[in-house]
C-alpha positions as CSV (number, residue, x, y, z in Angstrom):
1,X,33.1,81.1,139.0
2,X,36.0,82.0,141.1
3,X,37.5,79.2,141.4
4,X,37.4,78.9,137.6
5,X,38.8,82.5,136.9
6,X,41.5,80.9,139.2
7,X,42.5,78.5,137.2
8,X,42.2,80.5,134.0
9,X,44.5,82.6,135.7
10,X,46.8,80.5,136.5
11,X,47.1,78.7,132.9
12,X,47.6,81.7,131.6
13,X,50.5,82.2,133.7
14,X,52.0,79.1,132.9
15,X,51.3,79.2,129.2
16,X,53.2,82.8,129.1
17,X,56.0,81.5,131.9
18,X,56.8,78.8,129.2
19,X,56.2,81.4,126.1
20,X,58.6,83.5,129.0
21,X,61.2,80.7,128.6
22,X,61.0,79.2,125.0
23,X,61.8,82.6,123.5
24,X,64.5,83.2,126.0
25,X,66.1,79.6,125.5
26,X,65.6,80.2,121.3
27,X,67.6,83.6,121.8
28,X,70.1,81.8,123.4
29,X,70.9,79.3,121.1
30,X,70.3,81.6,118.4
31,X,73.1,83.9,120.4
32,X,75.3,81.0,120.5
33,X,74.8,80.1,116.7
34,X,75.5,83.6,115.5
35,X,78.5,84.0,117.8
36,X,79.7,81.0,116.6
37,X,79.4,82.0,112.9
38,X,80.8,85.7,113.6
39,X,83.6,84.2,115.5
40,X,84.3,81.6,112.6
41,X,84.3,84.3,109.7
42,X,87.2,86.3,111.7
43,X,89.5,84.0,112.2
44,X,88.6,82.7,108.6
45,X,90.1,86.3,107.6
46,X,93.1,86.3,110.1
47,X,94.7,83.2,108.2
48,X,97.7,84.2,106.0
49,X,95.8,82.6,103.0
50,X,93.4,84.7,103.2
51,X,95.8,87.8,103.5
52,X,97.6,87.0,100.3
53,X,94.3,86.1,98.9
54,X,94.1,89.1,96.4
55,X,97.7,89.5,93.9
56,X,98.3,93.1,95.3
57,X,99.6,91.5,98.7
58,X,100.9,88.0,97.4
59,X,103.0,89.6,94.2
60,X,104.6,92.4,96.4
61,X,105.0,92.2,100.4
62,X,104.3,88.7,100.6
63,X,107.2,88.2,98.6
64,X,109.2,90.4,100.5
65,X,108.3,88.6,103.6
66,X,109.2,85.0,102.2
67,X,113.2,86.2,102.4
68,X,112.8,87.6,105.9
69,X,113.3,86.1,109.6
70,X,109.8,86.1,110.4
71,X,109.0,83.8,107.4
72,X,112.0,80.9,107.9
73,X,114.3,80.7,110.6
74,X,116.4,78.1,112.1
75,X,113.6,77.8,115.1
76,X,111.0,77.4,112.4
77,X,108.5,79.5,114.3
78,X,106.6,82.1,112.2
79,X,105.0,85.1,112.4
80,X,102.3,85.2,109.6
81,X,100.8,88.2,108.2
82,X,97.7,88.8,111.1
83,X,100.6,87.6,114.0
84,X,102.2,91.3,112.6
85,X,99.1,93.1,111.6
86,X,95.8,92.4,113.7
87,X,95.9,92.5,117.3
88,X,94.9,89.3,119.3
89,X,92.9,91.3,121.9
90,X,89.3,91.5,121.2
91,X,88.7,95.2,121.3
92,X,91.7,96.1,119.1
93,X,91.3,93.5,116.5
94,X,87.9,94.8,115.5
95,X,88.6,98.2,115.7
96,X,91.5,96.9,113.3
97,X,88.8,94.8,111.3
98,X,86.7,97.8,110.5
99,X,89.8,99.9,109.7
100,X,90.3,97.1,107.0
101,X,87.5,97.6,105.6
102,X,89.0,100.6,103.8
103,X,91.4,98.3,102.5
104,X,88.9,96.2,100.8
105,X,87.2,99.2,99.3
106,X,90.5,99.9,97.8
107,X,91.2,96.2,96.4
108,X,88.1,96.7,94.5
109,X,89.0,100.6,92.9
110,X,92.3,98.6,92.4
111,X,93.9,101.3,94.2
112,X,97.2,99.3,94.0
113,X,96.8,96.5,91.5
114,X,100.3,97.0,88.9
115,X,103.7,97.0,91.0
116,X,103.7,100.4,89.7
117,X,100.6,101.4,91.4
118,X,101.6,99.5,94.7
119,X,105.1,101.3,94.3
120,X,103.7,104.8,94.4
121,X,101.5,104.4,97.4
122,X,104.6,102.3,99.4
123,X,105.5,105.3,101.1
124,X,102.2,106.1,102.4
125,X,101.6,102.7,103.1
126,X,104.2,102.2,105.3
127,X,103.5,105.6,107.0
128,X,100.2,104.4,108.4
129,X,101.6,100.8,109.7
130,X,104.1,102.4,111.1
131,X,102.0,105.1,113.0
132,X,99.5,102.3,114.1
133,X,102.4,100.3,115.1
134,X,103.5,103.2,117.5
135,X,100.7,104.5,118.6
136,X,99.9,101.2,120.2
137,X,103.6,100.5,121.5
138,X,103.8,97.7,119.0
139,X,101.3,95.6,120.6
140,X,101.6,92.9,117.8
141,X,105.6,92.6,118.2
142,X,105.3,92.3,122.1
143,X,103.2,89.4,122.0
144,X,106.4,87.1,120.5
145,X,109.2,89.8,122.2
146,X,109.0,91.0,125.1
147,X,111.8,93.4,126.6
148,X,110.8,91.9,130.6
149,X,111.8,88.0,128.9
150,X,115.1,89.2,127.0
151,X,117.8,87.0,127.9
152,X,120.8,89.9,127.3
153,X,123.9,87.6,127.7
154,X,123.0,85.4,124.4
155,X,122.5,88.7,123.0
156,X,125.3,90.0,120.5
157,X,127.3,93.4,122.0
158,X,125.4,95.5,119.3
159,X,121.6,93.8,119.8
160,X,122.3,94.0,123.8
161,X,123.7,97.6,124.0
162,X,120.7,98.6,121.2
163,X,117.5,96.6,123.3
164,X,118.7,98.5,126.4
165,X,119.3,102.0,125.6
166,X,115.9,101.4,123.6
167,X,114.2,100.5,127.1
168,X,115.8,102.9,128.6
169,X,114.6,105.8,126.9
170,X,110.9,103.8,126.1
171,X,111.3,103.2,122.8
172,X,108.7,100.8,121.0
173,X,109.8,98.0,118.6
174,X,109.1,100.1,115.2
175,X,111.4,102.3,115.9
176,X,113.8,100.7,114.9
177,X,113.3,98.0,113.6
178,X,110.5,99.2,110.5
179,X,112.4,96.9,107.8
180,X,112.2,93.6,109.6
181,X,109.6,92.0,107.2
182,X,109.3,94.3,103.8
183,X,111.5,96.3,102.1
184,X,112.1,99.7,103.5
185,X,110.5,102.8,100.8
186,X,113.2,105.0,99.5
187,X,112.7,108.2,102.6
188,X,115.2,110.0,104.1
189,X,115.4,107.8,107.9
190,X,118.1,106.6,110.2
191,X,116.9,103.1,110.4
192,X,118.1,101.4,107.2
193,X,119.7,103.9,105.7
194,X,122.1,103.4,102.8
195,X,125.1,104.9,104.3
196,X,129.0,104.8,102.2
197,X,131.6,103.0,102.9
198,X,134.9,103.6,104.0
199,X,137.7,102.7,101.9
200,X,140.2,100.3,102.8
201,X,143.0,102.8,102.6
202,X,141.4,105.3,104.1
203,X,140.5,103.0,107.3
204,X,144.1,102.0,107.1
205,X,145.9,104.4,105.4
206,X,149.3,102.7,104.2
207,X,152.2,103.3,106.3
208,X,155.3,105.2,104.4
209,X,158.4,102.9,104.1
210,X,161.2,103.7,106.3
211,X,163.6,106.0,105.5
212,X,166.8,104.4,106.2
């Protein structure tokens, strides 16, 4: 009797050791699987096709965008819209992912679906990149510019005297540079400001003929 309680024992053991091990080897591929999918869906949504996806991005700021810098230059590198927008660190990006949910919420009130919608809210729109973008020190900028890597003598006078003081005194990219890829709202601001010009005559006012 012993000797068979032994070795009812020890099947047991085994049958749950490999009951122990298939469920841990299903999780695991199941783990892998789902990663996988997650991991597939959000880069799916970090492709600019996907951004302009809906009319109130592609008819407004995606136009904007196609006459800028970031979207054609004579290097042909781009910055699409999640290189500006979505962090590349895992952390930040889906903390910026479920802040984007609000934004899909809104597509489907139709928060901003006429220009004249998106027009009224550009203001406030703005407003909140441009917070994000300074509360983080402009994490998405710094991953194409980097102040450490800036090469100041192919710099002109005005871009090298500018990057410098802006170091300096720990300025972030936004500061001043919040029109670089849409059209600035109509605020009062330093940065793009409409400012008047100076007449030619009053730059250099004529000179009186000589008196002879």
């Amino acid at each position: 009797m012993t000797q068979d309680n032994n070795n009812a024992k020890g099947s047991l053991w085994q049958r749950l050791r490999r009951l122990a091990f298939g469920v841990v080897g299903i999780a695991f591929v199941a783990g892998i699987i789902f990663w996988g999918g997650f991991n597939t869906v959000l880069e799916f949504t970090n492709r600019e096709a996907f951004c302009i996806g809906c009319h109130e991005m592609k008819e407004n700021v995606f136009k904007e965008y196609r006459n800028t810098i970031h979207y054609q230059n004579r290097t042909g590198v781009r910055a699409t819209c999640p290189d500006c927008h979505v962090p590349k660190e895992w952390i930040p990006k889906i903390i910026r992912k479920i802040q984007a949910s609000n934004e899909v919420f809104h597509h489907l009130l139709g928060s901003i679906d006429t220009p004249e919608k998106f027009n009224a809210k550009r203001v406030q729109l703005a407003q909140n990149e441009w917070r994000r973008m300074k509360k983080n020190n402009s994490q998405e900028c710094r991953n194409c510019h980097n102040y450490e890597y800036f090469d100041y003598s192919v710099q002109g006078r005005r871009s090298n005297k500018a990057h410098q003081t802006g170091l300096a005194e720990g300025k972030t990219c936004i500061d001043c540079h919040k029109g670089i890829a849409h059209s600035l709202p109509p605020i009062a601001q330093d940065i793009g400001a409409t400012r008047e010009s100076v007449a030619p005559e009053v730059f250099h006012p004529p000179v009186p003929p000589r008196q002879d």
